[in-house]
C-alpha positions as CSV (number, residue, x, y, z in Angstrom):
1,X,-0.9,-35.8,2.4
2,X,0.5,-37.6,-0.8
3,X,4.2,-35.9,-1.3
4,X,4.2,-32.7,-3.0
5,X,6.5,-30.5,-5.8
6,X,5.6,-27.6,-8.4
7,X,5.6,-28.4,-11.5
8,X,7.0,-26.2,-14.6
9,X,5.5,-23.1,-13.0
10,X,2.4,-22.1,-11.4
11,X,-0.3,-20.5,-14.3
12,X,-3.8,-20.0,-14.5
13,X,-6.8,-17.4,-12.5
14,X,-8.4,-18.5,-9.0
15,X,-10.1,-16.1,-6.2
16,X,-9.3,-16.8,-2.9
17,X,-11.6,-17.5,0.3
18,X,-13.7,-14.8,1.9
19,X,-11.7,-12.9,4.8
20,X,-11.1,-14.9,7.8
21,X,-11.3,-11.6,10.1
22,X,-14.0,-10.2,8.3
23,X,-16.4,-13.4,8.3
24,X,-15.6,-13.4,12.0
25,X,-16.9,-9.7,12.6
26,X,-19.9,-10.4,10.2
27,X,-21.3,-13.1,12.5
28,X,-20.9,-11.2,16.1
29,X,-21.8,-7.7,15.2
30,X,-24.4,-9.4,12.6
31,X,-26.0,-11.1,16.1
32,X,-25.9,-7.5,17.6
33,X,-27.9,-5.5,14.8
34,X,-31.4,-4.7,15.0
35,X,-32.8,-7.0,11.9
36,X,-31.6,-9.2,9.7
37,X,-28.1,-9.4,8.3
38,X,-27.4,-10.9,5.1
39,X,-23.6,-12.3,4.3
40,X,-22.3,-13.9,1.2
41,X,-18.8,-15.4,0.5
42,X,-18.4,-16.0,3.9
43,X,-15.7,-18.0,4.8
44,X,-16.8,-21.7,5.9
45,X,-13.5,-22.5,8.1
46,X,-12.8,-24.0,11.0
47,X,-12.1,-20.8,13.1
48,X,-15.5,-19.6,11.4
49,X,-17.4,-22.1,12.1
50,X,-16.6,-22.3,15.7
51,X,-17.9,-18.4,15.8
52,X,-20.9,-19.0,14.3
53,X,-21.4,-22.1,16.9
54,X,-21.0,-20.3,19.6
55,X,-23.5,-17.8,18.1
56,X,-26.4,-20.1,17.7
57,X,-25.4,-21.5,21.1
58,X,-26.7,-17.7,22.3
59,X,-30.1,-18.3,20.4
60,X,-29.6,-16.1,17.5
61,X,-31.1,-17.2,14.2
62,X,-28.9,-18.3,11.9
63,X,-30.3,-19.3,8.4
64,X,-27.7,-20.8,6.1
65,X,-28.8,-20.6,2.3
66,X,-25.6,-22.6,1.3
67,X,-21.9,-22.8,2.5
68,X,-21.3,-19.2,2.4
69,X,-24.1,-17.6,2.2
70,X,-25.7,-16.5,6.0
71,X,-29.1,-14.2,7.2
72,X,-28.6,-13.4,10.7
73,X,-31.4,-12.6,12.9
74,X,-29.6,-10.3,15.4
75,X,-30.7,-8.3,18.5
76,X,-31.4,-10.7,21.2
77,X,-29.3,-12.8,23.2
78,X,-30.1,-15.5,25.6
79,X,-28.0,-17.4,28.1
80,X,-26.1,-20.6,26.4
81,X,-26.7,-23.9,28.4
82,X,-22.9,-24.5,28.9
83,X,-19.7,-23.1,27.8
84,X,-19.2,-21.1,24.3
85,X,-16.6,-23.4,22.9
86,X,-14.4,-21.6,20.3
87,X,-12.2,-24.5,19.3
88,X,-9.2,-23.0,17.5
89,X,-10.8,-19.6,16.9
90,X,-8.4,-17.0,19.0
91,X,-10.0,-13.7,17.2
92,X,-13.6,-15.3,17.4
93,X,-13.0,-15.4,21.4
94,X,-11.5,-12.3,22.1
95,X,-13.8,-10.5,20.2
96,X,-16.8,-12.1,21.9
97,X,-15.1,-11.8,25.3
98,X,-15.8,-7.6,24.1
99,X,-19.4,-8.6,23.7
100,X,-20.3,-11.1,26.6
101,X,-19.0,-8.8,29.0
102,X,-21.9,-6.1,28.6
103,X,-24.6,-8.6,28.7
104,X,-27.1,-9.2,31.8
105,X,-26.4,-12.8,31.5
106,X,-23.5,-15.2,32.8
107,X,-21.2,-16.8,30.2
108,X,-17.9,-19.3,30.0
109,X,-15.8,-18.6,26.8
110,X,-13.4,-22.0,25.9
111,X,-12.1,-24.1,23.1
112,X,-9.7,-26.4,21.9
113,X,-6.4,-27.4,24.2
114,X,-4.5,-25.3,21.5
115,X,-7.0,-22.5,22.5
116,X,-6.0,-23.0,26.2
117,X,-2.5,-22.2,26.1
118,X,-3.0,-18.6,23.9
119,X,-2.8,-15.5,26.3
120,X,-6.2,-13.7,27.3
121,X,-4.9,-11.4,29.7
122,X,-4.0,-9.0,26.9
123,X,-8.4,-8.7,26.3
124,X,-9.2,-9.6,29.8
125,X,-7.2,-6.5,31.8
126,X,-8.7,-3.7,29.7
127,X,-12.4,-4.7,29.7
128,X,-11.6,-5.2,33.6
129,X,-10.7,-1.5,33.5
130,X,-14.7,-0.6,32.2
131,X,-16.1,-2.5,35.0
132,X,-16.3,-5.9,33.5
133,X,-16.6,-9.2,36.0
134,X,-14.3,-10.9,33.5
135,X,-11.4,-13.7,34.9
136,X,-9.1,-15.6,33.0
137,X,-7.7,-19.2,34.1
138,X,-4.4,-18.7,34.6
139,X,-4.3,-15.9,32.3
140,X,-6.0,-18.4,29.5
141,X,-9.3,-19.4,28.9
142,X,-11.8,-20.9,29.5
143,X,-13.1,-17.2,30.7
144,X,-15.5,-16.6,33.1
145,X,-17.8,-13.4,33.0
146,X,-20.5,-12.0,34.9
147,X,-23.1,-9.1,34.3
148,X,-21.7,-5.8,35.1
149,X,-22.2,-2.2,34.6
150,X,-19.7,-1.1,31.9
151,X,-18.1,3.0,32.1
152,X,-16.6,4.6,29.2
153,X,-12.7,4.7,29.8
154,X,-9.7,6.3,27.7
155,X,-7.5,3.5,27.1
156,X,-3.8,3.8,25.9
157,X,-2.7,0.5,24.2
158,X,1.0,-0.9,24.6
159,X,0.5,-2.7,21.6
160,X,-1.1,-2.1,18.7
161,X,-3.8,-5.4,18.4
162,X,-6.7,-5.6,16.6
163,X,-8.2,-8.4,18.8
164,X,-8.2,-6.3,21.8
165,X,-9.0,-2.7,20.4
166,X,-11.9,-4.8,18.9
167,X,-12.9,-6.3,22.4
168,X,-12.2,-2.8,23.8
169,X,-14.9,-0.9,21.1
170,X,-17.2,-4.3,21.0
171,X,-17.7,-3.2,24.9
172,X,-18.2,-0.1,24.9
173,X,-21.0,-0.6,23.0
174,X,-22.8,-1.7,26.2
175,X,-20.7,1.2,28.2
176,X,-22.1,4.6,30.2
177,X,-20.0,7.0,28.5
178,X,-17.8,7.4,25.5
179,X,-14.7,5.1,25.1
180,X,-11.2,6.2,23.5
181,X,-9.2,3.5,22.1
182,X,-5.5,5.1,21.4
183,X,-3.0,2.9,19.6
184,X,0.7,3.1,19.6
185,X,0.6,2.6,15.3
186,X,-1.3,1.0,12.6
187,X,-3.6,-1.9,13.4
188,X,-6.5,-3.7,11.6
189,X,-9.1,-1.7,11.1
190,X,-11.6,-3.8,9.9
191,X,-14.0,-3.5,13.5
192,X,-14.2,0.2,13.1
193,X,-15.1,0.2,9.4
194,X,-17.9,-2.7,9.9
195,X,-19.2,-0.7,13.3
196,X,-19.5,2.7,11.1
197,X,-21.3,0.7,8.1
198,X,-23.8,-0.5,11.0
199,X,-24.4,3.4,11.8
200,X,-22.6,3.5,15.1
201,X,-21.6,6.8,16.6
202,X,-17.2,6.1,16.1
203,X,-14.9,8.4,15.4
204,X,-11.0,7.8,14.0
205,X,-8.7,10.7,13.9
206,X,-5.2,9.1,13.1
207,X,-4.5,6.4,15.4
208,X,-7.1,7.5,18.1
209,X,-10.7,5.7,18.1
210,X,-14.1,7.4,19.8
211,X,-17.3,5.1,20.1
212,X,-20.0,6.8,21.7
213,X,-22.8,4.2,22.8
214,X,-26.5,4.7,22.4
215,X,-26.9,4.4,18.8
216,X,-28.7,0.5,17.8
217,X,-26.5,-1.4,15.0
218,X,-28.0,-1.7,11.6
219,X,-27.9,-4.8,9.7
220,X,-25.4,-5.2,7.0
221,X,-25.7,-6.6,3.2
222,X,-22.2,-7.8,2.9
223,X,-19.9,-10.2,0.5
224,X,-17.1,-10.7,2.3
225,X,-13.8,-9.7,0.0
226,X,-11.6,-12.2,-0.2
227,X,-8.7,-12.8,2.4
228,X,-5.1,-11.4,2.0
229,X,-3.5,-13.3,4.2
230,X,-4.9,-16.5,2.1
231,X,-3.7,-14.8,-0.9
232,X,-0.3,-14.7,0.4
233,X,0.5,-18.0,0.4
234,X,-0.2,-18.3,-3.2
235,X,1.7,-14.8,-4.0
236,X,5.0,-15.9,-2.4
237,X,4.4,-19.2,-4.5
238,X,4.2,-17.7,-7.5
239,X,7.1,-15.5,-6.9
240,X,9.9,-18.4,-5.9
241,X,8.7,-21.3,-8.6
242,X,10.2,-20.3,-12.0
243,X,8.1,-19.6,-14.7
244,X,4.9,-18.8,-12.6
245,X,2.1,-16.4,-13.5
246,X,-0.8,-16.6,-11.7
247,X,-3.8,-14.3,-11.0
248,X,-6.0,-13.4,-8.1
249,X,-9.4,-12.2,-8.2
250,X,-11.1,-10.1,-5.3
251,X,-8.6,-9.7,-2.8
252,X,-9.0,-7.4,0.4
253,X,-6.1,-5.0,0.2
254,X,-7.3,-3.7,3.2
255,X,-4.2,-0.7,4.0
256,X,-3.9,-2.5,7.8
257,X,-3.5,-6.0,6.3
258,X,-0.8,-5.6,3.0
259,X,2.3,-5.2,4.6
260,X,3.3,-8.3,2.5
261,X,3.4,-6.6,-1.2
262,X,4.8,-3.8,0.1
263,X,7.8,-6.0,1.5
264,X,7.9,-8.7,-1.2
265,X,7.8,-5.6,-3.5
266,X,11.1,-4.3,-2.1
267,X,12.4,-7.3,-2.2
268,X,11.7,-7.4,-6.1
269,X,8.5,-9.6,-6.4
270,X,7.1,-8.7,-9.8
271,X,3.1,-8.4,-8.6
272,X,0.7,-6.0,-10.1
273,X,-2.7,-4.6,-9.4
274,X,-4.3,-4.8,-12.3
275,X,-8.3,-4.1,-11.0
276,X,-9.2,-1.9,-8.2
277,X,-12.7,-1.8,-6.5
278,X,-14.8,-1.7,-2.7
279,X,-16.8,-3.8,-1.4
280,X,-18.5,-3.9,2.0
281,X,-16.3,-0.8,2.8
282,X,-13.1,-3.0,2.0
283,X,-10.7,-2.1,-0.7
284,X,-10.7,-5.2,-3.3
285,X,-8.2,-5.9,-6.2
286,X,-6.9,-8.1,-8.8
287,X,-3.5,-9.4,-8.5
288,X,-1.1,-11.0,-11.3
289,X,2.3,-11.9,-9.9
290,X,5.1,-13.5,-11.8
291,X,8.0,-15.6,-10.5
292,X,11.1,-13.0,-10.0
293,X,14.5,-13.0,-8.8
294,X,14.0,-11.9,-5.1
295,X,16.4,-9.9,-2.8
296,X,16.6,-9.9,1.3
297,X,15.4,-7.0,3.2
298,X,15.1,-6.0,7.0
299,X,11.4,-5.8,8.1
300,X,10.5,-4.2,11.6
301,X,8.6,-1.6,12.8
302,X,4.8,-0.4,11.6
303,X,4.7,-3.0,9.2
304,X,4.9,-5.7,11.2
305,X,1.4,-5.6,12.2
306,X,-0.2,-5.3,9.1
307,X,2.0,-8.7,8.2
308,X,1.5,-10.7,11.5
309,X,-0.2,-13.6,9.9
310,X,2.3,-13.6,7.3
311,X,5.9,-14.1,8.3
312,X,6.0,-17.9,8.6
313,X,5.5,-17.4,4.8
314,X,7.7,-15.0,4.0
315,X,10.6,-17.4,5.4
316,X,10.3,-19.6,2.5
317,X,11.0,-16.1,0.3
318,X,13.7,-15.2,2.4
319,X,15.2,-18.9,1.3
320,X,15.2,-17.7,-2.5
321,X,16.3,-14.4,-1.9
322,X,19.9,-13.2,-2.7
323,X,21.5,-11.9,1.1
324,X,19.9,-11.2,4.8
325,X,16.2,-11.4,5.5
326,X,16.1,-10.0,9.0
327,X,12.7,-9.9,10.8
328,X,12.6,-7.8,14.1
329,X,9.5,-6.5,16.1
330,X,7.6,-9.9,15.9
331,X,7.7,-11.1,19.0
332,X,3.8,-11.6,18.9
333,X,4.4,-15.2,16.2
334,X,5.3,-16.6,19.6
335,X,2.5,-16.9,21.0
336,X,-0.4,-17.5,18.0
337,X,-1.4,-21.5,17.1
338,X,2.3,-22.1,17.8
339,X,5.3,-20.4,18.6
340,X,5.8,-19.8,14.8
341,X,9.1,-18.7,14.7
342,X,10.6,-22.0,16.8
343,X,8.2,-24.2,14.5
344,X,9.0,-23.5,11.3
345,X,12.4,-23.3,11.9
346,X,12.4,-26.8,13.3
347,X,10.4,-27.2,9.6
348,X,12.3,-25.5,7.7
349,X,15.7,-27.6,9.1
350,X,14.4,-30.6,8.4
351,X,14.2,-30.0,4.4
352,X,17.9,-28.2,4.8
353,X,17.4,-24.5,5.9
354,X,19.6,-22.7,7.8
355,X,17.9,-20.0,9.9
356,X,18.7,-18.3,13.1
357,X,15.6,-17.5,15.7
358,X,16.0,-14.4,17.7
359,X,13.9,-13.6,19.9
360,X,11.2,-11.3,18.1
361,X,11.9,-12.7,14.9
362,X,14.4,-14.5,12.7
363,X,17.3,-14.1,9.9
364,X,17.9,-15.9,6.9
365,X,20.8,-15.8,4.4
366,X,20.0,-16.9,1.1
367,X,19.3,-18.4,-1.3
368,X,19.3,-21.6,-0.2
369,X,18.5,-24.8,-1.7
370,X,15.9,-27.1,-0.1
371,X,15.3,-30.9,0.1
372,X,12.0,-33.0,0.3
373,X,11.6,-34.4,3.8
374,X,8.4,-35.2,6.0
375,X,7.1,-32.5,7.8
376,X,4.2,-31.5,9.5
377,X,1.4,-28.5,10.1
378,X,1.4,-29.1,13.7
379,X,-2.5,-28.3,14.0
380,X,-1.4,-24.7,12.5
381,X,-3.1,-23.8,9.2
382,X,0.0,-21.1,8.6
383,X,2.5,-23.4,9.1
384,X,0.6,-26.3,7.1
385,X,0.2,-24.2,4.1
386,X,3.9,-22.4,4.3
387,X,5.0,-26.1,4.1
388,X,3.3,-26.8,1.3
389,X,4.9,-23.7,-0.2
390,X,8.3,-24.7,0.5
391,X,7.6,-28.1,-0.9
392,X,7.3,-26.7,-4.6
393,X,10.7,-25.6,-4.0
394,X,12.1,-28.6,-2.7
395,X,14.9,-30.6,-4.9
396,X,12.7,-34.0,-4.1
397,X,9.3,-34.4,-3.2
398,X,7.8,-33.1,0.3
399,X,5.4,-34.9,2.4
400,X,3.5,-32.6,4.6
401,X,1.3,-34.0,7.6
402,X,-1.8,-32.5,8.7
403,X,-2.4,-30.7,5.5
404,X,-6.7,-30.4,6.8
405,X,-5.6,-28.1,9.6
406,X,-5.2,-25.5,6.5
407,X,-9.2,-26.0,6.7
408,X,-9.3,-23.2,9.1
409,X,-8.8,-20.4,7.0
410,X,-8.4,-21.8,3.4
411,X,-10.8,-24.8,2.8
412,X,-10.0,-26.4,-0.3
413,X,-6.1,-25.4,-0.2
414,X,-4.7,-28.4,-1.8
415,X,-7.1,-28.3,-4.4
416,X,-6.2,-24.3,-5.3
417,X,-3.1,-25.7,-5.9
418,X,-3.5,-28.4,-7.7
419,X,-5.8,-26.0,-9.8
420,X,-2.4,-24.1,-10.6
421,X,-0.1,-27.0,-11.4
422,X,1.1,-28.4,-8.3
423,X,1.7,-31.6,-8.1
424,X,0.6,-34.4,-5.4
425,X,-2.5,-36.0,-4.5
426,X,-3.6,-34.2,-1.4
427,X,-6.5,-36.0,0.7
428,X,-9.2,-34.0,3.1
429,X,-8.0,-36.1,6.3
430,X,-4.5,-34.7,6.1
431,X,-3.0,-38.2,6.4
């Protein structure tokens, strides 16, 4: 990547890729519907990608009109000739470890090296609690599973995760009995909502989930909204470069997945919803955020899960804010891609940053002025693109490695920001 810096402000209108999580779900309840599913603004990522690969390695029909447009011919799976290989996609294999469990064929779930050292145990223990012939290597993939005879179980989660209460209900669709999913607080909800669009037989009352089995999927007509934690990136930009105003077209503001503008609210962000709308289910809007004067807050508790994806980001506001950002409760960014909060703080200190790692999060006094320096994505999309953020801040110009890792959730990154007045060559091969 050529180096990087804002120039007098970030301005002008862009949408945002389709949602990661929700282009995931599309293909493997999509391959377990009863017909033909029809998808637009899917997301054509890297994660994607390797879900709809290991999809078509099942034998399900898979007819691509263009790059985000999908009909999926679901209903009938066949044993793959070797291992489903996931690559870097950690919700696309948990998810499908949910689904490969209840079928009357063998399977091997893998991927990518980085792939290999993220915890399955977490998916892996519950689904062995319905009867599943699931193991883990290690307590890591690859997985292997064997048919079984699934029961309907009451499980009590420790955590509240969306991966494995979505492995949990994508079971118990093959199940004897009803299952009860109870979570400990707010998770993504986005399973549940695409399941009761499909007509199956699940019931939420506050943070308790009921899927009866016995009721056939129905195929969806979807366009995916676009993704939050994409929009983020650009939100926080617009909020630290000075004189910024940008706007953001159909973005999921999904209640389990905008923990960010509530917390870059209270820390003063001037971001508006200026357009309101559904789609798919989803709750869409139009944001228009303006560069503001920013203030540090504490953030722990519920909201932590419906930010997971964005706290590397939300460093490089806690750098421009006025006093203590201190991030508690999110323990779980040590063990996504990367160990995020040990990563970008190693980042971070190489452009000047003072920040202190604790344990289940960080804290950063600020503001804080940054310098350009060469750092890199290390194969982590978030951390590649909160980087690049940081870099328009920067006092000289930035040179960020490994840019095309950002591929995996938001193809065409460098180019959105370029788009809004960033400026730096940026090449595809992350050089």
């Amino acid at each position: 990547m050529q180096p990087l810096r804002a120039g007098q402000g970030l301005r002008g209108q862009t949408g945002v890729p389709g949602d990661k999580s929700l282009s995931h779900r599309a293909i493997l309840l999509g391959m377990l519907a009863q017909g033909r599913t029809e998808v637009r603004n899917w997301l054509a990522a890297g994660d994607t990608e390797a879900t709809l690969g290991a999809a078509r390695a099942l034998g399900v029909p898979i007819l691509r009109h263009d790059t985000n447009t999908l009909s999926i011919d679901g209903g009938c799976l066949r044993e793959a000739d070797g291992p489903l290989n996931f690559v870097n996609a950690g919700t696309g294999i948990r998810l499908a470890a949910g689904i490969m469990v209840g079928q009357s064929f063998p399977s091997v779930l893998d991927g990518s090296d980085q792939l290999r050292r993220r915890p399955m145990k977490r998916v892996a223990e519950p689904l062995q609690l319905m009867g599943a012939n699931i193991s883990t290597t290690d307590g890591r993939c690859p997985l292997h599973i064997r048919p079984a005879q699934l029961r309907g179980v009451h499980y009590v989660m420790s955590i509240a995760s969306a991966q494995v209460k979505s492995a949990v209900l994508l079971a118990a669709l093959f199940a004897d009995s009803p299952t009860t999913v109870v979570q400990p607080g707010p998770a993504r909800d986005h399973t549940e909502l695409m399941l009761q669009a499909m007509g199956a037989d699940l019931v939420v009352e506050g943070n308790t989930v009921t899927l009866t089995p016995g009721k056939p999927l129905q195929p969806l007509n979807l366009s995916v909204p676009g993704d939050f934690s994409s929009a983020a990136f650009l939100m926080v930009a617009a909020s630290v470069v000075p004189d910024s105003e940008i706007t953001l077209t159909g973005v999921n503001l999904n209640r389990t997945r905008d923990g960010l503008l509530d917390v870059l609210r209270a820390m003063g962000a001037d971001i508006e919803v200026i357009e309101r709308g559904v789609e798919g289910g989803e709750p869409v809007g139009t944001l228009r955020v303006r560069s503001a004067v920013l203030r540090g807050v504490e953030v722990g508790g519920d909201v932590v899960v419906r930010m997971i994806d964005e706290f590397p980001v939300l460093m490089v506001a806690a750098l421009c804010a006025e006093g203590e950002t201190l991030v508690r409760d999110a323990q779980e960014l040590r063990v996504k891609e990367t160990d995020r909060i040990a990563v970008m703080a190693a980042e971070l200190r190489k452009m000047g940053a003072e920040i202190e790692e604790r344990p289940d999060g960080y804290r950063i006094v600020g503001p804080q002025k940054l310098r350009g320096a060469e750092v890199d994505g290390h194969d982590d999309h978030r951390i590649a693109m909160t980087l690049s953020v940081a870099a328009m801040i920067a006092q000289s110009q930035t040179v960020v490695h490994d840019i095309a890792c950002a591929a995996d959730s938001f193809p065409g990154f460098p180019q959105t920001l370029q788009a809004l007045g960033v400026e730096g060559e940026v090449r595809a091969n992350g050089a």
